[in-house]
C-alpha positions as CSV (number, residue, x, y, z in Angstrom):
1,X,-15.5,63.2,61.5
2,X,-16.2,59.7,60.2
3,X,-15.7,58.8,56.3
4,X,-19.0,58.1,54.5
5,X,-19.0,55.1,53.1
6,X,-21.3,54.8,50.1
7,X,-21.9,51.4,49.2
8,X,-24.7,52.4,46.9
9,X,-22.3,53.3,44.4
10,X,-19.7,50.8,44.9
11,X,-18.7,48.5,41.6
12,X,-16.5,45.8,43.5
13,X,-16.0,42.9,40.7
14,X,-16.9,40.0,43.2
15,X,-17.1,37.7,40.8
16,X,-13.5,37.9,39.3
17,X,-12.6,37.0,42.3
18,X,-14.9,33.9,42.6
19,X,-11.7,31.1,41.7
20,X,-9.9,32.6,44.9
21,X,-13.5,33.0,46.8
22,X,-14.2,29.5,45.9
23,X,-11.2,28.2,47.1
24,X,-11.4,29.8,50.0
25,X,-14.6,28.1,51.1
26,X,-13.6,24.6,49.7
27,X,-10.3,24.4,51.9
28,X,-12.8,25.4,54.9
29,X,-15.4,22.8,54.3
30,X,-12.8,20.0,54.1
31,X,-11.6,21.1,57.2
32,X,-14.7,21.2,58.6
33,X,-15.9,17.9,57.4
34,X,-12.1,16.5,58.4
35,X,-12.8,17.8,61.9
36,X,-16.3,16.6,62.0
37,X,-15.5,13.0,61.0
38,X,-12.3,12.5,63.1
39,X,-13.0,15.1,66.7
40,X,-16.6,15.5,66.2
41,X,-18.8,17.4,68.3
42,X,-18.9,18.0,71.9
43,X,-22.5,16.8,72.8
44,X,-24.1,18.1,75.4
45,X,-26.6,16.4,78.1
46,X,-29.5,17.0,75.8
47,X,-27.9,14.9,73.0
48,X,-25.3,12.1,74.8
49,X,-28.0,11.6,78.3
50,X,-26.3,11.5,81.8
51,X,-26.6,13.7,84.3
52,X,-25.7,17.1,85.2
53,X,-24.7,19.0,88.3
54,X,-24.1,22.8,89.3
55,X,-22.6,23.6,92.3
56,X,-21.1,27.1,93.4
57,X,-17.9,27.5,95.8
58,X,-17.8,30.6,98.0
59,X,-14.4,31.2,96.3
60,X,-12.4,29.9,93.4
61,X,-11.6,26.6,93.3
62,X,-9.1,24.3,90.8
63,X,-10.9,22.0,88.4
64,X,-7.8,19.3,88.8
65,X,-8.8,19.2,92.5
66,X,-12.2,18.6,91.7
67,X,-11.5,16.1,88.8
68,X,-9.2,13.6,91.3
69,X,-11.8,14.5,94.2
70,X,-14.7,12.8,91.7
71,X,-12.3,10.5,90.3
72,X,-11.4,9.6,94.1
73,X,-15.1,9.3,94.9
74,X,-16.1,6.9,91.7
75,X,-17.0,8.9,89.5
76,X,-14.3,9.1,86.6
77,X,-15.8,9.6,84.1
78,X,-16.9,12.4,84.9
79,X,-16.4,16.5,82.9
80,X,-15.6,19.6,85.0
81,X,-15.9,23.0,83.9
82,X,-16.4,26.5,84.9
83,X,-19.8,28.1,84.2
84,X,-19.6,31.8,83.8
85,X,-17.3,32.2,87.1
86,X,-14.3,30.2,88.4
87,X,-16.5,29.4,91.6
88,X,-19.3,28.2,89.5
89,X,-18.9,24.4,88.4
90,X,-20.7,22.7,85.9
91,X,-20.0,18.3,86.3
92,X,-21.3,16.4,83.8
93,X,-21.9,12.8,84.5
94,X,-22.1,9.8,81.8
95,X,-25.3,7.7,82.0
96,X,-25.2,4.7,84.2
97,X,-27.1,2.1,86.2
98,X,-28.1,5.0,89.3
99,X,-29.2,7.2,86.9
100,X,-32.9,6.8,88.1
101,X,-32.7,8.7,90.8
102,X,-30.6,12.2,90.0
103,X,-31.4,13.8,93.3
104,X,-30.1,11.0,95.1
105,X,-27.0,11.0,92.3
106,X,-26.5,14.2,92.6
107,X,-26.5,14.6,97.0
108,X,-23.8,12.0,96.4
109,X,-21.9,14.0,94.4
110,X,-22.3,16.8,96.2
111,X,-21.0,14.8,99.6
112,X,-17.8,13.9,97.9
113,X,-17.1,17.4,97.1
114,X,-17.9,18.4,100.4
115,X,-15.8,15.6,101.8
116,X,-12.8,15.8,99.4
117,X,-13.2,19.6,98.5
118,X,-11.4,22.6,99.4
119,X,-14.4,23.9,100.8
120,X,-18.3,23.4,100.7
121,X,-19.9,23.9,97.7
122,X,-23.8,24.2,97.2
123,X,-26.1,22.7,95.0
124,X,-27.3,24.8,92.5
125,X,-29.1,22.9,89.4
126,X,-29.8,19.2,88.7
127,X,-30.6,18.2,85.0
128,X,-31.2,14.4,84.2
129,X,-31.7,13.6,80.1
130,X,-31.7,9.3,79.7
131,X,-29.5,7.7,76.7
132,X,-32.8,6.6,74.5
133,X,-34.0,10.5,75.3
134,X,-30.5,12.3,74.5
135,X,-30.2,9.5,71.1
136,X,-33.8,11.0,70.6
137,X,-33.0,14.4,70.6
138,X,-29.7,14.0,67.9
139,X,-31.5,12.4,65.5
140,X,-34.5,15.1,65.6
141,X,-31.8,17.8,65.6
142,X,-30.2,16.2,62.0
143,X,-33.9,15.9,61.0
144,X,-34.7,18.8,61.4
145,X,-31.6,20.6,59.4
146,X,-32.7,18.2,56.6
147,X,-36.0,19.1,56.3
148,X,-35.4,22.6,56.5
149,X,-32.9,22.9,53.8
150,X,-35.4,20.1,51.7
151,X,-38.2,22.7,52.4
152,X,-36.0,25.9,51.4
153,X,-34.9,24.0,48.2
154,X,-38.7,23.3,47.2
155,X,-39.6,26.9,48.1
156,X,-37.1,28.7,46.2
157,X,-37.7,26.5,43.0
158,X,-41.0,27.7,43.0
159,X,-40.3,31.0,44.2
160,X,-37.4,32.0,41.4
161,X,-35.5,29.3,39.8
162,X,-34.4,25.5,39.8
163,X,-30.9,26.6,39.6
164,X,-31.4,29.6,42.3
165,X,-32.7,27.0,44.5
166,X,-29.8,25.0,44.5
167,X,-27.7,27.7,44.7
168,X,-29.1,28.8,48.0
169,X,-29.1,25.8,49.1
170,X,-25.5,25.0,48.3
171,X,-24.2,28.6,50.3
172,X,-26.6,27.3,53.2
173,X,-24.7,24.1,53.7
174,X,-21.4,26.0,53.5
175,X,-22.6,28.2,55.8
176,X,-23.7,25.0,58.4
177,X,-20.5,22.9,58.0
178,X,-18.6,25.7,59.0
179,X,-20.1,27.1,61.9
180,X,-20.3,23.3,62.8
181,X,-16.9,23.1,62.2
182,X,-15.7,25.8,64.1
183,X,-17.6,23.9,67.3
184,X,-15.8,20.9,66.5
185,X,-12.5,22.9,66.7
186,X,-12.8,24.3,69.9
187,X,-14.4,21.7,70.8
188,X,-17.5,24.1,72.8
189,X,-20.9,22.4,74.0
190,X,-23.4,21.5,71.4
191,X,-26.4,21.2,73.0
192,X,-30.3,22.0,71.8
193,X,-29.7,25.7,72.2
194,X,-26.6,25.5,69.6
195,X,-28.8,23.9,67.3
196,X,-31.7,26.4,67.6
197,X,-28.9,28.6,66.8
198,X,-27.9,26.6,63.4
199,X,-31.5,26.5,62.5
200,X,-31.7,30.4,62.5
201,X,-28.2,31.0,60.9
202,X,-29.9,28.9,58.2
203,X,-32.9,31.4,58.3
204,X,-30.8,34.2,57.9
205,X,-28.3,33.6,55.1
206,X,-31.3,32.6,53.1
207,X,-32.9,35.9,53.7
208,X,-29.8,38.0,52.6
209,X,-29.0,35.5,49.6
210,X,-32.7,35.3,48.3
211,X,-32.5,39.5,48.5
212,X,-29.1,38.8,46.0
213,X,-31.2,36.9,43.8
214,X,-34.5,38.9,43.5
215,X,-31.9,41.6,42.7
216,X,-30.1,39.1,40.3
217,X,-34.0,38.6,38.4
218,X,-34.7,42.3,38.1
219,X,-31.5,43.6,36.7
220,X,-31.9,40.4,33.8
221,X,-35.2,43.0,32.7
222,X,-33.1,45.8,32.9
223,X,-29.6,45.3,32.2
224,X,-30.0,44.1,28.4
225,X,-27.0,45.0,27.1
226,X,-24.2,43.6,29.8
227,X,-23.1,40.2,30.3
228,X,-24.4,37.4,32.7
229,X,-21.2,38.4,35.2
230,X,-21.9,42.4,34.8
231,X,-25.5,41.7,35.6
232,X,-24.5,39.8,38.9
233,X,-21.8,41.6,40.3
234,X,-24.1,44.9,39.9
235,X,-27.0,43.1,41.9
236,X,-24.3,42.0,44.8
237,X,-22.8,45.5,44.8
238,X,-26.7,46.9,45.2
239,X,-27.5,44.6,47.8
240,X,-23.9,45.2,49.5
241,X,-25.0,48.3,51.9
242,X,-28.2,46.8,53.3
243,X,-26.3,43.1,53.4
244,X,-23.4,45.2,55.3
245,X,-26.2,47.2,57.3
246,X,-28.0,44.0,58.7
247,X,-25.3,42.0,59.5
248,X,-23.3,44.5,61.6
249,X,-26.6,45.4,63.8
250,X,-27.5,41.9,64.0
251,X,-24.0,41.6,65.4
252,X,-23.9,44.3,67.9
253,X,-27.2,42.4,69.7
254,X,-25.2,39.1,69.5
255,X,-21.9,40.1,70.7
256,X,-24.0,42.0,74.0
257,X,-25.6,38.7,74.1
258,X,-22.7,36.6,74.4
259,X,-20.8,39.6,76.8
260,X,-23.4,40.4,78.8
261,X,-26.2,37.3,78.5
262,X,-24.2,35.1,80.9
263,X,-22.7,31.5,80.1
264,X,-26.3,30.1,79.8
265,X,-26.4,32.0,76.6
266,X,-22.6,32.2,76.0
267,X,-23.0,29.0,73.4
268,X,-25.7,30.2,71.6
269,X,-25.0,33.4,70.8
270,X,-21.8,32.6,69.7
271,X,-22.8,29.8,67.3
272,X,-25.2,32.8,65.9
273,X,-22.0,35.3,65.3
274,X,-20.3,32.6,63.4
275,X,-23.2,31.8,61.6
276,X,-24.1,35.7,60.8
277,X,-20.1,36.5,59.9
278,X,-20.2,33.0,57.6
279,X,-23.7,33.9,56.3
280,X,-22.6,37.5,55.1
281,X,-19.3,36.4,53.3
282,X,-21.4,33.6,51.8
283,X,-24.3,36.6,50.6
284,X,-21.5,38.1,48.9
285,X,-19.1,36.1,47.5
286,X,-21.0,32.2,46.9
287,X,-24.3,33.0,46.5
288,X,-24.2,34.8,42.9
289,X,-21.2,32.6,42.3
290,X,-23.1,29.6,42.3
291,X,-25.9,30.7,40.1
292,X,-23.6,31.5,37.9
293,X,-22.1,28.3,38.0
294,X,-25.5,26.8,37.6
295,X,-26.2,28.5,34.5
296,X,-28.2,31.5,35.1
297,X,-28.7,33.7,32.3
298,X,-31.0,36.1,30.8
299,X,-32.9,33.3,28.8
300,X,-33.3,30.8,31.7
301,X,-34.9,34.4,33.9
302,X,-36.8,36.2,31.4
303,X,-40.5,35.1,30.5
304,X,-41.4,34.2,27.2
305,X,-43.0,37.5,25.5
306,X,-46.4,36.8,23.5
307,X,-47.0,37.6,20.0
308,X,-47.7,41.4,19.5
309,X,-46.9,42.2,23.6
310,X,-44.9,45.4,23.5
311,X,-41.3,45.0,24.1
312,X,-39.6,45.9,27.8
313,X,-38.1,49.5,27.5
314,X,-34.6,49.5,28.2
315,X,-33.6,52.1,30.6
């Protein structure tokens, strides 16, 4: 029979361990930004342009044979990779001047293979994206991580605190440079669907962290007599089993997703279960870290009480 585990009644001191926590998640972002600024990211069609080609091969073929067959044929700067199965092929093609027609581009690539080939592959898919549109498309996608975390910092300064705010926003960008770095460190396909995933790993983490804070607020009008550090560890260890909870079903749909979903969905899902396992430690160990840091206490959370209004009972 399985152990209960009763998180509701955990007391876990997360926040004495904040210097190691915090240290933690500094050496990670430098590496992250490190490998960001000298490997970037592996762009995919929708962001660099060019052209790209499926073909499938009745039986397994060697990507070197096909990389000097292309080569052999003109095309050398051309990618090779398997998609889903070793007789599947993904080739992606830089832009160039013959880019205008892809069908025409692409029965020429497929007569080289055929020619050069082990054996005759068919055509499967044929995507065309042009430089200006692929340029377009990467500048949108940084846009639009901007303007979500610019939105998220206005909402939760409304919504709680200034300092909460930044906070949340602080653990969001963790949370983004490392799942970005991660990509840039295996060096897998960014492509839209990547980013759609980045966009909801940004939705996510701020659901579980704005849960910590709302927790964070209520035990200020509860908690009077324990310190700033009691206060927040006890919200974190409250919020622990339903933090724990979500993330480990959310993660059970992903990891069929990225099993079972097929290579089409292989990128994406996995940029989500980095995001949701990054998100989760983040929840836990930055998020009430970094209000703390920012100077939340019970004066900066609790409302100024009118004249004569009857004081809060402490429980």
């Amino acid at each position: 029979m399985l152990p209960h585990l009763n998180f509701a009644e955990s007391n876990i001191d997360f926040l004495g361990k904040r210097k190691i926590t915090i240290a933690i998640s500094l050496v990670l972002i430098i590496i992250s930004v490190a490998l960001l600024a000298t490997r970037g990211l592996n762009f995919g069609i929708d962001f660099t342009g060019g052209t790209l080609v499926e073909v499938g091969y009745p039986e397994a073929v060697e990507l070197d044979t096909i990389r000097e067959t292309l080569s052999a044929g003109g095309y050398e700067g051309a990618q090779v990779q398997t998609f889903g199965t070793s007789r599947d092929v993904l080739i992606r093609l830089p832009p160039s001047e013959d880019d205008d027609n892809p069908a025409m581009l692409s029965n020429r690539v497929l007569n080289a293979l055929q020619d050069g080939g082990p054996s005759d592959p068919d055509l499967r898919r044929v995507e065309f994206v042009g430089p200006a549109v692929g340029e377009e498309l990467r500048e949108q996608g940084g846009l639009a991580m901007i303007y979500a975390l610019a939105g998220i910092l206005i909402y939760v300064a409304v919504r709680f605190e200034w300092r909460f705010s930044i906070g949340s926003v602080l653990a969001l960008v963790h949370d983004v440079l490392i799942t970005l770095g991660i990509f840039s460190l295996l060096q897998m396909e960014f492509d839209l669907g990547v980013l759609a995933a980045v966009l909801a790993v940004i939705g996510y983490s701020l659901n579980d962290t704005i849960v910590v804070y709302d927790r964070i607020r209520e035990n200020f009008r509860v908690l009077r007599k324990q310190s700033t550090e009691q206060v927040m560890n006890n919200a974190v260890n409250k919020t622990l089993a339903r933090t724990i909870v979500t993330s480990m079903t959310t993660l059970l749909v992903l990891l069929s997703l990225a099993f079972l979903g097929g290579a089409a969905l292989q990128n994406f899902s996995i940029a989500l279960i980095i995001g949701v396992v990054v998100g989760t430690y983040s929840s836990i160990f930055i998020a009430a870290t970094a209000a703390l840091m920012l100077g939340v206490d019970r004066q900066v959370l609790l409302p100024v009480k009118k004249e004569g209004a009857e004081e809060d009972q402490t429980p």
